[in-house]
C-alpha positions in Angstrom: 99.7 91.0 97.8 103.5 92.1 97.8 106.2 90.6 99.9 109.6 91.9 99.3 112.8 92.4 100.9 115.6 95.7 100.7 119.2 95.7 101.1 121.4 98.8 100.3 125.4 99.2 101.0 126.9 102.9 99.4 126.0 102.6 96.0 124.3 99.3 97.0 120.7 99.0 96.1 118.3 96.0 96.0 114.4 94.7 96.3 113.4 91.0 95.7 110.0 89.7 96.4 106.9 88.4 95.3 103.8 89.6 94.1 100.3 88.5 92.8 99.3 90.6 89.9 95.8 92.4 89.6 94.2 88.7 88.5 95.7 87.0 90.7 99.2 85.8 88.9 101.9 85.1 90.9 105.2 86.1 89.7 108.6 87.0 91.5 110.8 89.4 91.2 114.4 91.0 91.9 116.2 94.2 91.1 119.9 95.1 91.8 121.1 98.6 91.1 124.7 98.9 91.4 127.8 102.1 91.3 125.0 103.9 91.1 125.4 108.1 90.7 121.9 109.5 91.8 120.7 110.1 94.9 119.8 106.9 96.6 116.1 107.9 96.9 115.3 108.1 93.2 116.6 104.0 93.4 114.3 103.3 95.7 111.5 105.5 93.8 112.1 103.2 91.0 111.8 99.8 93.0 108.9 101.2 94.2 107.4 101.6 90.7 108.5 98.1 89.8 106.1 96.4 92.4 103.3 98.4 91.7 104.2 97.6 87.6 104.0 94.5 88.4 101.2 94.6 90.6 99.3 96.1 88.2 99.8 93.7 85.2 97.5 91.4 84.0 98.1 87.7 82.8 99.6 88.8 79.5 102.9 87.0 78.8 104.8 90.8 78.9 103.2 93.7 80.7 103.5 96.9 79.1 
């Protein structure tokens, strides 16, 4: 499960939320992205991938 909250000004871009990993882990998470120069869709791709990364970790200490 994955609960998670955007915000975006110009050049603004965040996600925070939780999220169990693929056993079960909980962990939380937040991401700011800030003056950034690319379109503001390839931020958002990359929150994206972030909360399925983490999604998809197991219950090592670092997931690869």
């Amino acid at each position: 499960m994955c609960t998670q909250k955007t915000g975006s000004l110009t050049g603004i871009s965040s996600l925070s939320g939780y999220v169990d990993t693929a056993n079960g882990r909980p962990l939380v998470f937040s991401m700011l992205t800030n003056n950034f120069v690319v379109p503001s869709a390839k931020i958002k791709e990359l929150e994206d991938r972030l909360a399925v990364a983490l999604a998809e970790c197991g219950a090592q200490t670092t997931c690869d």
